[in-house]
DSSP file (Angstrom, degrees, kcal/mol; ACC not computed):
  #  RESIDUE AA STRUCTURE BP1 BP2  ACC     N-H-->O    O-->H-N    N-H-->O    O-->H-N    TCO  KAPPA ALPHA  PHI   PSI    X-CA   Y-CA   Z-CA
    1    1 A X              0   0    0      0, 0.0     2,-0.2     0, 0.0     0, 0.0   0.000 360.0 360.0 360.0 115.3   99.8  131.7   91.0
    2    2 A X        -     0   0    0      1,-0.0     2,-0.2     2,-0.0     0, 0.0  -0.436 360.0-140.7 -58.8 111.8  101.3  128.1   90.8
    3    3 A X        -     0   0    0     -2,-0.2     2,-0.4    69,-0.1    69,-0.2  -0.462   4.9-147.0 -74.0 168.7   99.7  125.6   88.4
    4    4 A X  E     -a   72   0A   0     67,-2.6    69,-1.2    64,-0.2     2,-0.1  -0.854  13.3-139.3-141.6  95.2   99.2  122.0   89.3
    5    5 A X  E     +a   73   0A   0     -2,-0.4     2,-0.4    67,-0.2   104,-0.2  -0.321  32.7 168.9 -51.3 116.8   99.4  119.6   86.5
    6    6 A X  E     -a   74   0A   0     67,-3.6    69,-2.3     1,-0.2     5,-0.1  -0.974  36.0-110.0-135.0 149.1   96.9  117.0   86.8
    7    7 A X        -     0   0    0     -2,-0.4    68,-0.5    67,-0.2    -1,-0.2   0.345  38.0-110.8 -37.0-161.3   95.4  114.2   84.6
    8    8 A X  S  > S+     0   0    0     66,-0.2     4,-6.5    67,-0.1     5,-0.2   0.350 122.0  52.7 -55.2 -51.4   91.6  114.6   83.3
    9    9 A X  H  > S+     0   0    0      1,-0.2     4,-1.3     2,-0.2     5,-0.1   0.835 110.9  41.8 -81.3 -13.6   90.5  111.9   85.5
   10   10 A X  H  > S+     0   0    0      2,-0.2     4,-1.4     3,-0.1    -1,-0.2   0.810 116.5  58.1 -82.5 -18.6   92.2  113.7   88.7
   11   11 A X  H  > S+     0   0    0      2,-0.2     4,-1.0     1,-0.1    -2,-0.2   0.933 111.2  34.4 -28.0 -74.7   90.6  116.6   87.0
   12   12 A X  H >X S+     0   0    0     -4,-6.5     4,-2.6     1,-0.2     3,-1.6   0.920 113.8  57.7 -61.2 -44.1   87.0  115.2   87.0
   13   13 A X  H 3X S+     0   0    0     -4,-1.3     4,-1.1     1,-0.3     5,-0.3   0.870 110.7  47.3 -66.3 -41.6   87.3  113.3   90.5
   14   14 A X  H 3X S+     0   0    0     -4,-1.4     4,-0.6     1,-0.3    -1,-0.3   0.717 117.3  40.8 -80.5 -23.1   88.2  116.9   92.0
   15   15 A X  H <X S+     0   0    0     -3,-1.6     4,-2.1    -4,-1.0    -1,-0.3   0.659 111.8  55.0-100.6 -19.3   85.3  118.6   90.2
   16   16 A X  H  X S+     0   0    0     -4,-2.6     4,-2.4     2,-0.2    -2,-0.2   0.837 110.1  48.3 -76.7 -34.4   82.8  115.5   91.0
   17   17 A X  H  X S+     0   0    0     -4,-1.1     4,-2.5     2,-0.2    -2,-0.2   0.809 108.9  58.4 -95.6   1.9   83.7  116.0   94.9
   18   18 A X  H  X S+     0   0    0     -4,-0.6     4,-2.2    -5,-0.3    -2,-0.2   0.978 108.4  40.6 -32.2 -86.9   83.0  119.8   94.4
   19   19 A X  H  X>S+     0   0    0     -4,-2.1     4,-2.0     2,-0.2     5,-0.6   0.895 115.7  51.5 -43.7 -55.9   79.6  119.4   93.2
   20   20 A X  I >X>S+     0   0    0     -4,-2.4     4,-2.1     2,-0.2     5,-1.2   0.963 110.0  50.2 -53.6 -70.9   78.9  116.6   95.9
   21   21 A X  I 3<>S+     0   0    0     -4,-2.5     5,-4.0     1,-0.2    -1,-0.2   0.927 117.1  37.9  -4.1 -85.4   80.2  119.0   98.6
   22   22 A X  I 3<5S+     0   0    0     -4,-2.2    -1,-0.2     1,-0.2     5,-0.2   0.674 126.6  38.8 -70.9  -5.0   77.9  122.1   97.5
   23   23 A X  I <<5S+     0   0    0     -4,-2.0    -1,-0.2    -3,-1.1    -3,-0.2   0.454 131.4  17.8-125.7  -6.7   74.7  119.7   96.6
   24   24 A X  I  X<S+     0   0    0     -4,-2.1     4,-1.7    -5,-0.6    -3,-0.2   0.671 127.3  42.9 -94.8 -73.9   74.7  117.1   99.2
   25   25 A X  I  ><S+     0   0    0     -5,-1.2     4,-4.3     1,-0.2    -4,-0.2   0.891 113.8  44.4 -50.5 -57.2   76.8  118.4  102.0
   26   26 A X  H  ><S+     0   0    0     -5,-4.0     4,-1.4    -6,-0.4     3,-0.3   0.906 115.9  47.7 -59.3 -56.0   75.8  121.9  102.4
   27   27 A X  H  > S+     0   0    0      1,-0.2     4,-0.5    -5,-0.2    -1,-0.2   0.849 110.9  52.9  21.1 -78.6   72.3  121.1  102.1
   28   28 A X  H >X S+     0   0    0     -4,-1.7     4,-2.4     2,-0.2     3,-1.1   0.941 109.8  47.3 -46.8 -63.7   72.8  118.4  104.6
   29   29 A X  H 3X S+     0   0    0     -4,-4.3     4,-2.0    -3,-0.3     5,-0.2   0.986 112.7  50.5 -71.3 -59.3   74.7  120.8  107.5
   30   30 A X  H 3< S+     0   0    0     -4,-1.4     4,-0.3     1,-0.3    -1,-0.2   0.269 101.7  54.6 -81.9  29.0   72.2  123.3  107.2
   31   31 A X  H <X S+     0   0    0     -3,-1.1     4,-1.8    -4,-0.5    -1,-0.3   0.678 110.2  49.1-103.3 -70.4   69.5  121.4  107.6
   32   32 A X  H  X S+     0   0    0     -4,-2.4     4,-1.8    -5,-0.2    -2,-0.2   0.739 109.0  54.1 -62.5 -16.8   71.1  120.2  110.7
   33   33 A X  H  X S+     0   0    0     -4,-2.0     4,-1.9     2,-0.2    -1,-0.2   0.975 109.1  48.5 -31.0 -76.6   71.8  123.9  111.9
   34   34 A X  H  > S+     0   0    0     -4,-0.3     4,-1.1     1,-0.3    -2,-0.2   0.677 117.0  41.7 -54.2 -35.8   68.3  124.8  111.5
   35   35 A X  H >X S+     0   0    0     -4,-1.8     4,-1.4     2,-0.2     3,-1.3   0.959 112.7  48.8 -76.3 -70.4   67.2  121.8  113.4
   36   36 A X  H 3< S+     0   0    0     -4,-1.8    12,-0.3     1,-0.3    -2,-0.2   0.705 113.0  58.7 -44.3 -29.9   69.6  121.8  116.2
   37   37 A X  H >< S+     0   0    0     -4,-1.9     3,-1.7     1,-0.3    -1,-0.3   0.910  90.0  63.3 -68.7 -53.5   68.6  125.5  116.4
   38   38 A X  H << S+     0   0    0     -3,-1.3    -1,-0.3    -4,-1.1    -2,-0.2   0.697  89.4  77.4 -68.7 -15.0   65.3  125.2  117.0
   39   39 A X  T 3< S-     0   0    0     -4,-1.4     2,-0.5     1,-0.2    -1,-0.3   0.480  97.8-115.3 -88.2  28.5   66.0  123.4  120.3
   40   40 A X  S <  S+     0   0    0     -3,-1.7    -1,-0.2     5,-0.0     5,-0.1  -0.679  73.9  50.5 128.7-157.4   66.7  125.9  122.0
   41   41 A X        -     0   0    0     -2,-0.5     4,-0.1     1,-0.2    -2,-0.0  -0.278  46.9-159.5 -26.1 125.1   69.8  127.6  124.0
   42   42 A X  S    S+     0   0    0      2,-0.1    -1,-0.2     1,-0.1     7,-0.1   0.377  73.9  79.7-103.0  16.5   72.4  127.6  121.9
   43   43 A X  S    S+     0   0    0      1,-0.2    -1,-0.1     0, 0.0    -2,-0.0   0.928 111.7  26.8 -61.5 -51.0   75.3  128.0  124.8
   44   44 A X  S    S+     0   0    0      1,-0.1     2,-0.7     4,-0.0    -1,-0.2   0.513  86.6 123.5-109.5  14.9   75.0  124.5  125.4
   45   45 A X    >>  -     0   0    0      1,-0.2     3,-1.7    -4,-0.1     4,-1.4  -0.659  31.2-177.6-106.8 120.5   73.8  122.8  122.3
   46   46 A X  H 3> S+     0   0    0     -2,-0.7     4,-3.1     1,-0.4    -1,-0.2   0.835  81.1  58.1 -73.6 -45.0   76.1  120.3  121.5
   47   47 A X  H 3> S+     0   0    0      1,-0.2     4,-1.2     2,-0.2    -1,-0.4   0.789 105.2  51.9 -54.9 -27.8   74.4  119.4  118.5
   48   48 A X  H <> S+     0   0    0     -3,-1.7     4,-1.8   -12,-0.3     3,-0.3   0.910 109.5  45.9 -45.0 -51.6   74.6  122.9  117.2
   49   49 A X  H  X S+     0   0    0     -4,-1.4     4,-3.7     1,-0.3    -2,-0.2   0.864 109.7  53.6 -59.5 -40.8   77.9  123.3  117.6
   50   50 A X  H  < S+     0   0    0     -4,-3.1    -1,-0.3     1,-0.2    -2,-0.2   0.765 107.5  50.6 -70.0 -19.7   78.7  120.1  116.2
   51   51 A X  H >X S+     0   0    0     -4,-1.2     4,-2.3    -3,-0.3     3,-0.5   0.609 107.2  51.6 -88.7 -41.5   76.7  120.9  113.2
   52   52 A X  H 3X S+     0   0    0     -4,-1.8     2,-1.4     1,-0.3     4,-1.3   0.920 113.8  56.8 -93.3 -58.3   78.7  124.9  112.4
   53   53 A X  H 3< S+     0   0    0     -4,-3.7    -1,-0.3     1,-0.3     4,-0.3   0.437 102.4  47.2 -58.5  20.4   81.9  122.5  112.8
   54   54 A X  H <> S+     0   0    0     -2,-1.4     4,-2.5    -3,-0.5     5,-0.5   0.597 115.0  42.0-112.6 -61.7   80.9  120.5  110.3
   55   55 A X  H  X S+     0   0    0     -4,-2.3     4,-0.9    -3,-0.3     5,-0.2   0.837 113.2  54.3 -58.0 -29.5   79.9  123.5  107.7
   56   56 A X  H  X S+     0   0    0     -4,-1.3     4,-1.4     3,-0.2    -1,-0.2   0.937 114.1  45.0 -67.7 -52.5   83.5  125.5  108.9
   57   57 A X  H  > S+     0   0    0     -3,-0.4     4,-1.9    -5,-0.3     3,-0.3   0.989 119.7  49.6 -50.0 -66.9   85.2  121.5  107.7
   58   58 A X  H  X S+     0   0    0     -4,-2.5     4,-1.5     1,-0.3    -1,-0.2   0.743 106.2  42.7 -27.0 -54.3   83.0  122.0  104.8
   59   59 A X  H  X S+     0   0    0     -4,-0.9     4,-1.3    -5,-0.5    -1,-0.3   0.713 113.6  60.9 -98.1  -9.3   83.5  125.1  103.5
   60   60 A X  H >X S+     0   0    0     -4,-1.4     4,-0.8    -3,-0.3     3,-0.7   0.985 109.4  39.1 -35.9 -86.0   87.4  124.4  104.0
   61   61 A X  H 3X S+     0   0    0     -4,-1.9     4,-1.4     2,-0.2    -2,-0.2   0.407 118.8  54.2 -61.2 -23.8   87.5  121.7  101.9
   62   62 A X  H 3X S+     0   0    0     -4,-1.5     4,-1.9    -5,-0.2    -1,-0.2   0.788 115.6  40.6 -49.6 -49.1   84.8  123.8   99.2
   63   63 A X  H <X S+     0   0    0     -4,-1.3     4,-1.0    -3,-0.7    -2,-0.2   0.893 112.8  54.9 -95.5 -13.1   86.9  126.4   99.2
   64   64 A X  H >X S+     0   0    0     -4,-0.8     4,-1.8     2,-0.2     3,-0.8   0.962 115.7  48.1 -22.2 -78.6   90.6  123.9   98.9
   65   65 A X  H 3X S+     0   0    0     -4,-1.4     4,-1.3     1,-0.2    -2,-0.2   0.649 102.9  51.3 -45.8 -37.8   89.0  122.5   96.1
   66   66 A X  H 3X S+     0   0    0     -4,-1.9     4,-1.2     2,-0.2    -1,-0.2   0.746 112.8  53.8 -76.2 -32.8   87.7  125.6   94.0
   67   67 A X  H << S+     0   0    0     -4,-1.0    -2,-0.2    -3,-0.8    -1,-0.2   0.755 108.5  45.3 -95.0 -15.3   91.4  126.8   94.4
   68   68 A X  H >X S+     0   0    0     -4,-1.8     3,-1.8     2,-0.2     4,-1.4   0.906 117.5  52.3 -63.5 -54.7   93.2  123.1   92.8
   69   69 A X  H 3< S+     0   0    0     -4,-1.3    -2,-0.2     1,-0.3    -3,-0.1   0.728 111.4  42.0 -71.0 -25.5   90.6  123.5   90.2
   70   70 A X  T 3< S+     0   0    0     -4,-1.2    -1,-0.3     1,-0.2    -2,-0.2   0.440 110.5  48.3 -93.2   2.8   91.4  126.8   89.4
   71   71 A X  T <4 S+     0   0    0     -3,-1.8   -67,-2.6   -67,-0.1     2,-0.4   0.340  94.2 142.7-126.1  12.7   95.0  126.8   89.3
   72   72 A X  E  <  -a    4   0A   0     -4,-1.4     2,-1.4   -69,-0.2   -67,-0.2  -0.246  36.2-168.6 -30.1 100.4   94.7  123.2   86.8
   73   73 A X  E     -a    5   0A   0    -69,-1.2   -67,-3.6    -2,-0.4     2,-1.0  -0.749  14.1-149.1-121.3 126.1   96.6  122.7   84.6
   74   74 A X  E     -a    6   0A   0     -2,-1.4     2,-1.1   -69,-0.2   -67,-0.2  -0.409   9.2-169.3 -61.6  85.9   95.1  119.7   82.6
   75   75 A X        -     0   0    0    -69,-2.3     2,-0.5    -2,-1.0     3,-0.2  -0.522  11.4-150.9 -84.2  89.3   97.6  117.4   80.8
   76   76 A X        -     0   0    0     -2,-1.1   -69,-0.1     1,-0.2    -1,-0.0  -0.486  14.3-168.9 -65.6 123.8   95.8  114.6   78.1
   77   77 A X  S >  S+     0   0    0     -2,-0.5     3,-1.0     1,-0.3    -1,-0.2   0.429  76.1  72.9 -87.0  -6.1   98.4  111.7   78.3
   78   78 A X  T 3  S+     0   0    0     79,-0.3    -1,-0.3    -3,-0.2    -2,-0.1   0.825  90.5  49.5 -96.3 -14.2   97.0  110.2   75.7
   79   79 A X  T 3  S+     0   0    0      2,-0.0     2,-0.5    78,-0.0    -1,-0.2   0.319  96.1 106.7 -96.4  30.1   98.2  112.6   73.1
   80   80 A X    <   +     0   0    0     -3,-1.0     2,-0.2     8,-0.0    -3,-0.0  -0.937  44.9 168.0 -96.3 139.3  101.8  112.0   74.8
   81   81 A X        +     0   0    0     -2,-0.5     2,-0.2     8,-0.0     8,-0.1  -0.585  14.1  92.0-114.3-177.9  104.5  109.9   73.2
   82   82 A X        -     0   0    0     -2,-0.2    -2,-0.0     1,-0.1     3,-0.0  -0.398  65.0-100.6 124.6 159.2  107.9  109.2   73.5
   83   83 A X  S    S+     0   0    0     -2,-0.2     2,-0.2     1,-0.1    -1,-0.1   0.899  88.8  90.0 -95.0 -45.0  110.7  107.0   74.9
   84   84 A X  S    S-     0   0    0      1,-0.1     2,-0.4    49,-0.1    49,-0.2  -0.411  85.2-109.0 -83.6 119.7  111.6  109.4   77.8
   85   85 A X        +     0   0    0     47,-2.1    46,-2.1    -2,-0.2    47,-0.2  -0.322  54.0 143.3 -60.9 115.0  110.2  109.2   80.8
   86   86 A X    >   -     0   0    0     -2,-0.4     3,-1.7     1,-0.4    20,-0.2  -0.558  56.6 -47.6-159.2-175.3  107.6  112.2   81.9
   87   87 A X  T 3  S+     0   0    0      1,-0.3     2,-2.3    -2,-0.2    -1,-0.4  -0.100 124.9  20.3 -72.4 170.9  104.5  113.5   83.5
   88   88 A X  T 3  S+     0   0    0     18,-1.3    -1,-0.3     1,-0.2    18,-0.2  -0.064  96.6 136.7  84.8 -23.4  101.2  110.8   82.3
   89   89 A X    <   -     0   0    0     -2,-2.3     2,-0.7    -3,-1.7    17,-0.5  -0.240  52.6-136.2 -59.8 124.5  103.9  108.3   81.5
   90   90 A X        -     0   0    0     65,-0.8     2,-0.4    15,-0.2    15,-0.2  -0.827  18.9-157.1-118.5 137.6  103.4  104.6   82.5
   91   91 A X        -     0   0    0     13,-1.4    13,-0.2    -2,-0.7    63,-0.2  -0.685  14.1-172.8 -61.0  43.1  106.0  103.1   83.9
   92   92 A X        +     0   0    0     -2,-0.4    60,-3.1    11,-0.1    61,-0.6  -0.219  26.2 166.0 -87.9 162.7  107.1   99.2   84.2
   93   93 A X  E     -BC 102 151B   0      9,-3.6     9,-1.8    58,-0.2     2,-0.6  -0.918  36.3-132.7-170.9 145.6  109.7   98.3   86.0
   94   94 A X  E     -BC 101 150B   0     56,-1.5    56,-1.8    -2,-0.5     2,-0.8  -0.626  19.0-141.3-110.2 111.9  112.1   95.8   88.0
   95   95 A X  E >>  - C   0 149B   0      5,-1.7     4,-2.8    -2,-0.6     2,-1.5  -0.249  21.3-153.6 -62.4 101.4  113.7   96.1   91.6
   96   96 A X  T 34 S+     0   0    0     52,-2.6    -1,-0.1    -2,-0.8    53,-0.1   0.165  88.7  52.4 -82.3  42.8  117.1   94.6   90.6
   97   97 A X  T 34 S+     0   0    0     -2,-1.5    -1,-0.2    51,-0.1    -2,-0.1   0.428 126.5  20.4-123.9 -29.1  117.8   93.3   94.4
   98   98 A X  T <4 S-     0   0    0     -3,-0.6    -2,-0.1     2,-0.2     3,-0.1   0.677  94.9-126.0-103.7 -19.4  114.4   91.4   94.7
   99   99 A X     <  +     0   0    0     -4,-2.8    -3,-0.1     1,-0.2    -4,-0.1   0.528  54.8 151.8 105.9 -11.3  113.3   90.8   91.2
  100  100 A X        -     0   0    0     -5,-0.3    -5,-1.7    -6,-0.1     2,-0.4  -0.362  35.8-149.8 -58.4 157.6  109.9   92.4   91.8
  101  101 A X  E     +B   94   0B   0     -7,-0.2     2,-0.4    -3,-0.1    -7,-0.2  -0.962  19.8 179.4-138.8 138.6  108.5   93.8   88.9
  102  102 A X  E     -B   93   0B   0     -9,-1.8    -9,-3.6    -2,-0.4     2,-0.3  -0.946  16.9-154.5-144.0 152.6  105.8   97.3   89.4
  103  103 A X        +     0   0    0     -2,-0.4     2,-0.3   -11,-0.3   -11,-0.1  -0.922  19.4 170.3-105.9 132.2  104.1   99.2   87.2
  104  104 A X        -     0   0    0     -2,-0.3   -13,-1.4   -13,-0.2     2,-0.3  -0.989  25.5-143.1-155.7 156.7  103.2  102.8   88.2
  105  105 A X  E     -e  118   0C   0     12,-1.3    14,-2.0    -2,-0.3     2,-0.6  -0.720  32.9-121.0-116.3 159.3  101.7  105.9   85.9
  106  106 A X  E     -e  119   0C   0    -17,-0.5   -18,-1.3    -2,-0.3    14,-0.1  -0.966  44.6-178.9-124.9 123.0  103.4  109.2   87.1
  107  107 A X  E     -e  120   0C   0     12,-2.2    14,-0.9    -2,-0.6     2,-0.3  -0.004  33.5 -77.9-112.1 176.2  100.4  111.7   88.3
  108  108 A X    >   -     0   0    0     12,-0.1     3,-2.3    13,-0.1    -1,-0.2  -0.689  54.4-109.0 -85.9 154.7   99.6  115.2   89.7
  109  109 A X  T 3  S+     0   0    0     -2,-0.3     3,-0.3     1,-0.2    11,-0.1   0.602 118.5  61.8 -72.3  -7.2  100.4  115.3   93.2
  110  110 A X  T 3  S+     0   0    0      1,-0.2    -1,-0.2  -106,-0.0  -104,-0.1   0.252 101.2  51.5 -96.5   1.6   97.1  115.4   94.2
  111  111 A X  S <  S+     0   0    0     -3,-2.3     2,-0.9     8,-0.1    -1,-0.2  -0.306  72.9 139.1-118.2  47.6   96.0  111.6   92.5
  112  112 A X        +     0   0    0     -3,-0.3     2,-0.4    -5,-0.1     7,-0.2  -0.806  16.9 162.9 -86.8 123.4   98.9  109.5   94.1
  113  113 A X  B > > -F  118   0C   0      5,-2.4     5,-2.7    -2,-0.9     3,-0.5  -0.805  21.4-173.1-137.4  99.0   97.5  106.4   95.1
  114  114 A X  T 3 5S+     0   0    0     -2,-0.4     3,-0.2     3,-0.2    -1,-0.1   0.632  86.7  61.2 -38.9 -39.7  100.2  104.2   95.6
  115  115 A X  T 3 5S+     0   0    0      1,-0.2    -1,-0.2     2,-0.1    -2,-0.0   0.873 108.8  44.6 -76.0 -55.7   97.4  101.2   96.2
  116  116 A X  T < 5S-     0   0    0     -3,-0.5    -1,-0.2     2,-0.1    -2,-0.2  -0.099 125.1-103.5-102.8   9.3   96.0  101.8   92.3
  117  117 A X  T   5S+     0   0    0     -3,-0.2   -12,-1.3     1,-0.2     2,-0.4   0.816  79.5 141.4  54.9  16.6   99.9  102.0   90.9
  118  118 A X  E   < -eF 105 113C   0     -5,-2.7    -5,-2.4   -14,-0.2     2,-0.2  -0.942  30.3-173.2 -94.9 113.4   99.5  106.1   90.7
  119  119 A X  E     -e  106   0C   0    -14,-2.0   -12,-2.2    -2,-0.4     2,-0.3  -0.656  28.9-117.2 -99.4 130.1  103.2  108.0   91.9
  120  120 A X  E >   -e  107   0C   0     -2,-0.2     3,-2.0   -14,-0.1     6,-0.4  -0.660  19.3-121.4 -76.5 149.5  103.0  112.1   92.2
  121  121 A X  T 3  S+     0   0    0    -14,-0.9    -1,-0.1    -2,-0.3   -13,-0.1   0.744 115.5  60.1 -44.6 -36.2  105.2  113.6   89.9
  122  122 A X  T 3  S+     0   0    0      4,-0.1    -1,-0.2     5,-0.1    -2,-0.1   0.357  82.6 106.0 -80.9   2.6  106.7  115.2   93.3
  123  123 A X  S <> S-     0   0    0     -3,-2.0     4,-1.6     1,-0.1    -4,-0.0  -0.260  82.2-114.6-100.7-172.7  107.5  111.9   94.9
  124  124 A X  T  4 S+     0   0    0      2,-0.2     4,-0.3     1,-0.2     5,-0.2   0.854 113.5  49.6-101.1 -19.2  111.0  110.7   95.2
  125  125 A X  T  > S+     0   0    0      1,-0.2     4,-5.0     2,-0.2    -1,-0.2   0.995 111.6  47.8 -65.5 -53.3  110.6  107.8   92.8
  126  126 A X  H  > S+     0   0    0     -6,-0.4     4,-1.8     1,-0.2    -2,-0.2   0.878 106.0  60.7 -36.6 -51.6  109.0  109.8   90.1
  127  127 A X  H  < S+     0   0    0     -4,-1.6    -1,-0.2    -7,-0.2    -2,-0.2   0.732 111.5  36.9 -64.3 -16.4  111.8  112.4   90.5
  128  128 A X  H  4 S+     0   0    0     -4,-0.3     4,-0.3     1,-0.1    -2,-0.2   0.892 113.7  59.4 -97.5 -24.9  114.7  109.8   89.6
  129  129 A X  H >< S+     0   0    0     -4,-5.0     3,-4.2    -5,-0.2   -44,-0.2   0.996  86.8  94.2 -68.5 -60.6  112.5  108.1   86.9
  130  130 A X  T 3< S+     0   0    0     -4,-1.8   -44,-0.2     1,-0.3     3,-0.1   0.192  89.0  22.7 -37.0 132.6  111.9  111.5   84.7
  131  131 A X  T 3  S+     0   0    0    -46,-2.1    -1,-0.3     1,-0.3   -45,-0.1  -0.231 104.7 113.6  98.4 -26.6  114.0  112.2   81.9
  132  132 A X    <   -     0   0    0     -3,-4.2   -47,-2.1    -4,-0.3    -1,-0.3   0.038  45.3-156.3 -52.5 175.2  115.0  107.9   81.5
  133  133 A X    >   -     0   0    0    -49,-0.2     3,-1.0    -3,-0.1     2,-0.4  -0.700  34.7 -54.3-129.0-171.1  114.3  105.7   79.1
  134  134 A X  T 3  S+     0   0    0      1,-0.2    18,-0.2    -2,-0.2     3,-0.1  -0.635 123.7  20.9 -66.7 119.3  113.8  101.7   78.5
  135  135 A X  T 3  S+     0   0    0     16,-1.2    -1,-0.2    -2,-0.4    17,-0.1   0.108  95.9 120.3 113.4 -11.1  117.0   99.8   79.6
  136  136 A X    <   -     0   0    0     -3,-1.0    15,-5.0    14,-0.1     2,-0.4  -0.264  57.2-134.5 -83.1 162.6  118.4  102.8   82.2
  137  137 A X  E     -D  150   0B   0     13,-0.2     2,-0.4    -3,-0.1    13,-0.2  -0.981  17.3-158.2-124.9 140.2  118.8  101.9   85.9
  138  138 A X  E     -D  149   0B   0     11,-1.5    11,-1.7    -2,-0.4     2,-0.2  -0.937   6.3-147.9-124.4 102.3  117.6  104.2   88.2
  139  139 A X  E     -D  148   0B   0     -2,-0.4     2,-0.5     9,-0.2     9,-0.2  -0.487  19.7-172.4-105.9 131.6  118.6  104.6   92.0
  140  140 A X  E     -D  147   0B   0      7,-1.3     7,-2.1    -2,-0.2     2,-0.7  -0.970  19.6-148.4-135.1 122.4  116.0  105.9   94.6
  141  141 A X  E     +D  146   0B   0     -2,-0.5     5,-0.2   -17,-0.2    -2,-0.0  -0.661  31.4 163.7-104.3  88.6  116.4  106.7   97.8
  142  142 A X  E >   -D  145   0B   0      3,-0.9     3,-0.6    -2,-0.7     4,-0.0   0.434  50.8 -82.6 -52.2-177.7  113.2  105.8   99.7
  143  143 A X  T 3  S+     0   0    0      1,-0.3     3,-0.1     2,-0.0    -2,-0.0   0.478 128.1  48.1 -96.1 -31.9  112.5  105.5  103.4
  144  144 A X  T 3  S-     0   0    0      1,-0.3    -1,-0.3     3,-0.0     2,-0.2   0.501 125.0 -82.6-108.3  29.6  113.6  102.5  103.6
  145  145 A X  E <   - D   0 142B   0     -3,-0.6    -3,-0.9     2,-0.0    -1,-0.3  -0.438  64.1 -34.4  94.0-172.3  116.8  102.9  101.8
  146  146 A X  E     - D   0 141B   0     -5,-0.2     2,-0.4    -2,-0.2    -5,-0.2  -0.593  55.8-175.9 -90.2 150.9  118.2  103.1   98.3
  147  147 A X  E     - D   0 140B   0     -7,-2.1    -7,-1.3    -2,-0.2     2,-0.6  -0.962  14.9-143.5-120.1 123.5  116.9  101.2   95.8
  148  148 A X  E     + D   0 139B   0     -2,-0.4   -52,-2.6    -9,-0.2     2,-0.5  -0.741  13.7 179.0-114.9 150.7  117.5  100.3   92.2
  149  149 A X  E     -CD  95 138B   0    -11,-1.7   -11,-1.5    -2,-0.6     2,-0.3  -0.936  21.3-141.1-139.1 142.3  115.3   99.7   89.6
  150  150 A X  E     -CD  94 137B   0    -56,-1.8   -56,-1.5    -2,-0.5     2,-0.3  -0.569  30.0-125.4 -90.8 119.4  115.8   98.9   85.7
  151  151 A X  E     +C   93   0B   0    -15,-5.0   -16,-1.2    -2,-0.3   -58,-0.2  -0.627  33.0 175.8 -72.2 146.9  113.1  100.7   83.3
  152  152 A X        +     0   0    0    -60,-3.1     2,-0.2    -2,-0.3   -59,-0.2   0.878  60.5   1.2 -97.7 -50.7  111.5   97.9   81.4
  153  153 A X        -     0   0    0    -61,-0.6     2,-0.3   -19,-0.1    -1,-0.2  -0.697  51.9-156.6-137.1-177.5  109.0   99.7   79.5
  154  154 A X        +     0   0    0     -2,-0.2     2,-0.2   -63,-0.2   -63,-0.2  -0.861  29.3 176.8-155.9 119.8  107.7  103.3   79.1
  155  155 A X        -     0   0    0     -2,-0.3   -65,-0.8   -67,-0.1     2,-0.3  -0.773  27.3-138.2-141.4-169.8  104.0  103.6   77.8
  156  156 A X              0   0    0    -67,-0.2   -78,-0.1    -2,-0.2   -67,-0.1  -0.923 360.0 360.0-155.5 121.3  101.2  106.3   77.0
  157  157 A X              0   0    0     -2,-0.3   -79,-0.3   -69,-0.2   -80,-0.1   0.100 360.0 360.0-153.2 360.0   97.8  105.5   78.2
């Protein structure tokens, strides 16, 4: 069984929409079963139907979730150090064609949010950054072509 290194806080997020899932949702759908039921035929009742797709989505995504959480493996970045760039590390750093400057924190592949300046570990920038340090230049090949970018800083958060 493959682990999947993840943060605390992608940790918690995964385990908070667990519980919400089995104490809200399920609740929720079979409540609307049970209703939908009671009208009647269930050959043509749309609301039924829609109601067991909703618990089949449900218990997808229940049971998706129990199996991330169980094959976790929990990294604290804050007791990481170090010059070299690696899994919790964040990043800053300067696009030496525009001059832009990003920050991004290098994640489990299941927290990248690009939007919130979190990269999976699997993503292609993340793959060129690991193992650099401050002052290295790093060449990325992206969707929209290659890129380069100068590390600035390397931090532990």
């Amino acid at each position: 069984m493959e682990r999947v290194p993840m943060t605390m806080a992608g940790y918690k997020s995964l385990e908070e929409e667990l519980q919400r899932l089995k104490a809200e949702e399920r609740p929720r759908i079979i409540a609307a079963i049970s209703e939908a039921r009671a009208h009647g035929d269930l050959s043509e009742n749309a609301e039924y139907h829609a109601a067991k797709e909703q618990q089949g989505l449900n218990e997808a995504r229940v049971a998706e979730l129990e199996d991330k959480i169980g094959r976790a493996e929990v990294i604290d970045t804050s007791k990481l150090s170090g010059d070299t760039i690696k899994f919790g590390a964040t990043v800053s750093l300067e696009d030496e064609d525009t001059g832009d400057k990003v920050k991004y924190t290098i994640v489990g592949d299941l927290e990248g949010d690009l939007r919130n300046g979190k990269i999976s570990i699997s993503s292609p920038i993340a793959r060129a950054l690991i193992g650099k340090t401050k002052g290295e230049t790093v060449e990325v090949t992206t969707p929209k072509g290659s890129r380069s970018f100068e590390v600035l800083k390397v931090e532990w958060k």
